[in-house]
C-alpha positions, 0 to 999 in steps of 0.5 A, spaced: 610 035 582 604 036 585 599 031 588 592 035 586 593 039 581 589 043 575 590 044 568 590 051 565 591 052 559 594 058 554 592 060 548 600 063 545 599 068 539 604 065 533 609 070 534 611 067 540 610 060 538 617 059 538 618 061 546 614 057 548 619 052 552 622 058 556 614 060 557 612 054 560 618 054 565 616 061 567 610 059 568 611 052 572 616 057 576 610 062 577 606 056 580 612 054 585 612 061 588 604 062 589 605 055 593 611 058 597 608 064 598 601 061 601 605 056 604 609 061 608 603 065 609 601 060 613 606 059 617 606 067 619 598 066 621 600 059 624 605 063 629 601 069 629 595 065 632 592 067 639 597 072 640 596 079 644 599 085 644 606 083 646 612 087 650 619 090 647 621 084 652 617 079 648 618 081 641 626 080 642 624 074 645 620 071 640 624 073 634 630 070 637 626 063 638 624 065 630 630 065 628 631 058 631 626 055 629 622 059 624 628 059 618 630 051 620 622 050 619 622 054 612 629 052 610 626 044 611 620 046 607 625 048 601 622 056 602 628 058 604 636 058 600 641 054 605 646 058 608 
């Protein structure tokens, strides 16, 4: 899944042995999320790096180029559902 990852691992009390399937999934999908989740905040930081007060003008137009070419990015980074 992931070239550099680490293991955890989970003491499960016996009642929930037998969910154990489901809770791995749950799990793996919590990782996924807190890897998207730094990968966007990142990404906002990326854009948001040098940047000054910016005029309603500028705001309008850095949001249509954020449209653009942010949600493609997103969407290539597999952060975004397609349309």
């Amino acid at each position: 899944m992931y070239p550099d990852i680490a293991e955890i691992i989970i003491h499960v009390p016996k009642e929930l042995e037998s969910e154990r399937g489901e809770l791995e999934r749950k799990l793996r999908e919590l990782v996924e999320f807190e890897v998207k989740r730094n990968k966007i905040i990142k990404f906002f930081e990326g854009l948001m790096e040098g940047t000054r007060q910016l005029s309603e003008k500028e705001v309008v137009e850095f949001s249509r180029k954020f449209k653009e070419a942010g949600v493609n990015e997103l969407r290539d980074e597999g952060l975004l559902l397609q349309p």
